[in-house]
KEZADO-659360 format. One record per residue (C-alpha): z, y, x. Coordinates in pm, whole numbers, padded with zeros to 5 digits, always signed. Last residue first. Layout:
N
ZYX...
# end
This chain:
321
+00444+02949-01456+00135+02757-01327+00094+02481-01522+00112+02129-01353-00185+01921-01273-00196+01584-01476-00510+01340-01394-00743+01113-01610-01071+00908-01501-01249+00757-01785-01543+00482-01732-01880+00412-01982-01957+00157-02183-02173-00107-01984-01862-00286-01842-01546-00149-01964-01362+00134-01790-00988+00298-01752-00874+00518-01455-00567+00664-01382-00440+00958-01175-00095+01088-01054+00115+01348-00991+00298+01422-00673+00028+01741-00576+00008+01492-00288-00070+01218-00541-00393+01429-00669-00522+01436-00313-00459+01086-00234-00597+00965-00514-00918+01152-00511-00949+01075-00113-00968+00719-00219-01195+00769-00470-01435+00930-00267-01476+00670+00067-01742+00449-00013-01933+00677+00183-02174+00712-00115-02579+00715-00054-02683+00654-00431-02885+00328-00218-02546+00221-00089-02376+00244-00426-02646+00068-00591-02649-00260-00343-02219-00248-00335-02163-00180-00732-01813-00236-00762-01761-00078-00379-01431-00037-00201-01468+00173+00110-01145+00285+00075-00942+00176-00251-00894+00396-00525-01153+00106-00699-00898-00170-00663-00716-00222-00966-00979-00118-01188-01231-00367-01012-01061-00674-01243-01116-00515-01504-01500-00489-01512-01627-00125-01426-01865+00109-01624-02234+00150-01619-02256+00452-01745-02109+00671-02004-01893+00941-01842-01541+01097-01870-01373+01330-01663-01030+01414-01819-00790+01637-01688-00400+01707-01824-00268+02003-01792+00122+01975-01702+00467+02159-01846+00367+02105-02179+00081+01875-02211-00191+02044-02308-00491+01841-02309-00817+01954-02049-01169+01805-02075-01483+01730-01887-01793+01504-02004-02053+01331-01806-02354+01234-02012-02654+01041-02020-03024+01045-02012-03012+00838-01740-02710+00608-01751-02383+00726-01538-02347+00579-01187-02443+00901-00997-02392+01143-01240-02072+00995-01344-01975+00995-00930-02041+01341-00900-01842+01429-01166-01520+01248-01000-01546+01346-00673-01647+01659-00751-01352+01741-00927-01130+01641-00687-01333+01835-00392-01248+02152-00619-00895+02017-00654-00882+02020-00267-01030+02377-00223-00770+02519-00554-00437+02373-00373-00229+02360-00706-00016+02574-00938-00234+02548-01258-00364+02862-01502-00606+02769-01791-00790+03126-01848-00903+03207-02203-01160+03100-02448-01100+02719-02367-01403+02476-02313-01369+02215-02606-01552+01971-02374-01748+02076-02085-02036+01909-02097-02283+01801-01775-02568+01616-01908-02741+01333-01725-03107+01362-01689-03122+01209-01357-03297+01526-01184-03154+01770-01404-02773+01613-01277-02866+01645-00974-02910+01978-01014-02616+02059-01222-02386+01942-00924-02322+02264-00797-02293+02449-01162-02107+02220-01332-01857+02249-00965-01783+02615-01071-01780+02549-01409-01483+02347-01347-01326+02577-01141-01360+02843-01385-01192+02633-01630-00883+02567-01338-00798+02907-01334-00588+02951-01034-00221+03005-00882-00139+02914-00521-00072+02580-00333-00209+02529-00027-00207+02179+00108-00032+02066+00412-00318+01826+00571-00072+01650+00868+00142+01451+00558+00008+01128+00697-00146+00990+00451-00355+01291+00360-00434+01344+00677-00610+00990+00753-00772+01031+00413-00888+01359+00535-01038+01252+00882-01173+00915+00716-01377+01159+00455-01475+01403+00812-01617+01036+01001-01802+00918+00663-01978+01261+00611-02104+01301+01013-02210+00930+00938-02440+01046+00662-02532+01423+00814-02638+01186+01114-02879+00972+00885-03007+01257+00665-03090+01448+01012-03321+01105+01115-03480+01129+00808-03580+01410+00858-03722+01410+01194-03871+01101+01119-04047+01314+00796-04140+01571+01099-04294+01375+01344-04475+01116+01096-04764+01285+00921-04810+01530+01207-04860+01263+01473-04745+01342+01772-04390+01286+01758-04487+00873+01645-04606+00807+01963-04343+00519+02077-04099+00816+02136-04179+00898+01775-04074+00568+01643-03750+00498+01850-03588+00801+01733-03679+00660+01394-03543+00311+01463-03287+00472+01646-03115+00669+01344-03214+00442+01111-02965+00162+01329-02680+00427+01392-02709+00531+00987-02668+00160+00908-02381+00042+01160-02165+00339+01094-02087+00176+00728-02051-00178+00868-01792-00076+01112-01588+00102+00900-01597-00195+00670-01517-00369+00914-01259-00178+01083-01051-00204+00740-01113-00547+00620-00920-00620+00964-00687-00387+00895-00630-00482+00583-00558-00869+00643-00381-00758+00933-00114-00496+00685-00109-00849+00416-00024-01059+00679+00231-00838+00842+00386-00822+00427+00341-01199+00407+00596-01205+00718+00801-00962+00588+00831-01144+00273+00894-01468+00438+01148-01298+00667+01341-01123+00351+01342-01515+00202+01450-01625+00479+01764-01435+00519+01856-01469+00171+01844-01840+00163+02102-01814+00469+02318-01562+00265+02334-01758+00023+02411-02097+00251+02676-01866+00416+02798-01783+00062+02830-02149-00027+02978-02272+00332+03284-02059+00287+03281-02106-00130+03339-02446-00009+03628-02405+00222+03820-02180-00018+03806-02418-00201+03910-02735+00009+04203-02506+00116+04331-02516-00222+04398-02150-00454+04717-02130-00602+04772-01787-00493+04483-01560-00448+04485-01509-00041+04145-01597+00046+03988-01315-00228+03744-01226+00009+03779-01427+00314+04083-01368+00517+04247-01670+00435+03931-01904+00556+03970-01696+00902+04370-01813+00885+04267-02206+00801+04026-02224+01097+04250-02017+01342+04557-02294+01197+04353-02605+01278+04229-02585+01596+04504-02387+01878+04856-02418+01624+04759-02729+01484+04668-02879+01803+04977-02794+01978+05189-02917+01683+05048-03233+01726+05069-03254+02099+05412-03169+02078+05506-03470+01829+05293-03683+01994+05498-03596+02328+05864-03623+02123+05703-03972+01966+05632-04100+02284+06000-04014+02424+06193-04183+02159+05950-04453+02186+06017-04448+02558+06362-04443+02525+06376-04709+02242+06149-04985+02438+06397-04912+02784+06741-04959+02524+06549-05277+02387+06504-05339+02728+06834-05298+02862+06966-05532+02569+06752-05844+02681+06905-05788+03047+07254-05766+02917+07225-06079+02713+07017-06259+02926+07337-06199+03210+07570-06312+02956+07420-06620+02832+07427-06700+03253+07788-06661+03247
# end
């Protein structure tokens, strides 16, 4: 009787074990599917609706990878655009700096004349005949210097911005030429430099530009032979046919520019010569507003130089139809 009794009871708890394994595995079961349907199968459907997800055949694992590949890419791409901007800020503070400097510096001179003569003949200077007037003088040359720098930082500023709309009408750009020949011809007598105009045409050369601008153009650019060319030298203007365009050349034999200026001589204030360039009384400025001018008639100029043989400035206007 007693076999009996550990019998039932030993067969009650296998029963009890198989219940709650039965039950166990039912809960797993659920708990499984649960966290398939809330983790795993959002993860595998987003993978699935990647570009090209769906091609048949394709493993998860793959689909996976090129996941985290083009996120990587796209990572790399990131910072590289933020490192570029970055340099870019640099580069913009860098120049602004360099900028107000140079601004700076080029006030600073005319200012300091301008009070050391002002100074002068309040010291007792105005009444002596020798030294009221050739202050006096000197003093105007200083003003008319910074008035000069402010007006060449007025265009520039202009010219960039697209406020200075320029006039465009029909001229003859020989005359114009001459024109300028015969403004800067005095200078020119006093350094012995000879103004030629090469192969002058025997008939109008009509362009469709802004005739006051390409007048300050060509000054620009003759002015600056004469001023850097050698004495007893030359400064030579020419046009080419090219079709549609006329193309300028103002050529000179000075001192000419080393290669690594040429890159950086449109730029304001930028000197290759800084000692001789301040004593020929430049802004520093001309080149720049050359550029600007001839890019707003959307063509272009280039330059070409070697040391001690001369430099070559060319320019396309087009042809007035």
């Amino acid at each position: 009787m007693m076999a009996y009794y550990i019998n039932a009871g030993f067969l009650m708890i296998l029963l009890f074990l198989a219940i709650f394994i039965s039950i166990s595995f039912f809960i797993l079961q659920y708990l499984l599917k649960r966290y398939i349907r809330e983790k795993i199968k959002p993860v595998y459907k987003t993978i699935l609706d990647l570009p090209g997800g769906d091609t048949f055949g394709e493993s998860l694992s793959e689909r996976g990878g090129n996941m985290l590949s083009e996120v990587i890419t796209d990572a790399q791409e990131w910072a590289k655009k933020q490192t570029q901007e970055i340099e870019r800020l640099k580069e913009l503070e860098r120049y602004r700096k360099e900028f107000v400097g140079n601004v700076s510096h080029e006030l600073k001179t005319p200012i300091f004349n301008i009070q050391g003569y002002v100074l002068t003949l309040l010291e007792g200077g105005i009444d002596d005949p020798k030294i009221n007037k050739l202050y006096l003088q000197r003093t105007e040359n200083s003003i008319n210097r910074m008035i000069s720098i402010v007006e060449d930082l007025e265009s520039i500023t202009k010219l960039e911005s697209g406020e200075l709309k320029l006039n465009m009408e029909k001229f003859d750009l020989a005359k114009l030429v001459e024109e300028v020949f015969e403004l800067e011809q005095m200078q020119a007598t006093e350094r012995n430099v000879t103004l030629e105009f090469v192969g002058r045409p025997d008939r109008p050369v009509y362009v469709k530009a802004d005739r006051k601008r390409m007048n300050e153009v060509l000054n620009n650019l003759i002015n600056n032979g004469i001023k850097y060319g050698k004495k007893n030298g030359y400064v030579k203007v020419g046009f080419y046919d090219m079709e549609e365009h006329i193309m300028v050349e103002v050529a000179d034999d000075g001192i000419g520019m080393e290669k690594k200026d040429l890159s950086r001589v449109f730029e304001r204030f930028y000197r290759v010569d800084k000692s001789r360039s301040r004593e020929q009384g430049g802004t520093g400025l001309g080149l720049s507003i050359v550029k600007h001018i001839v890019e707003a008639h959307n063509q272009r100029i280039n330059v070409k130089s070697k040391p001690n043989a001369g430099t070559n400035f060319t320019f396309t206007l087009e042809k007035a139809k």
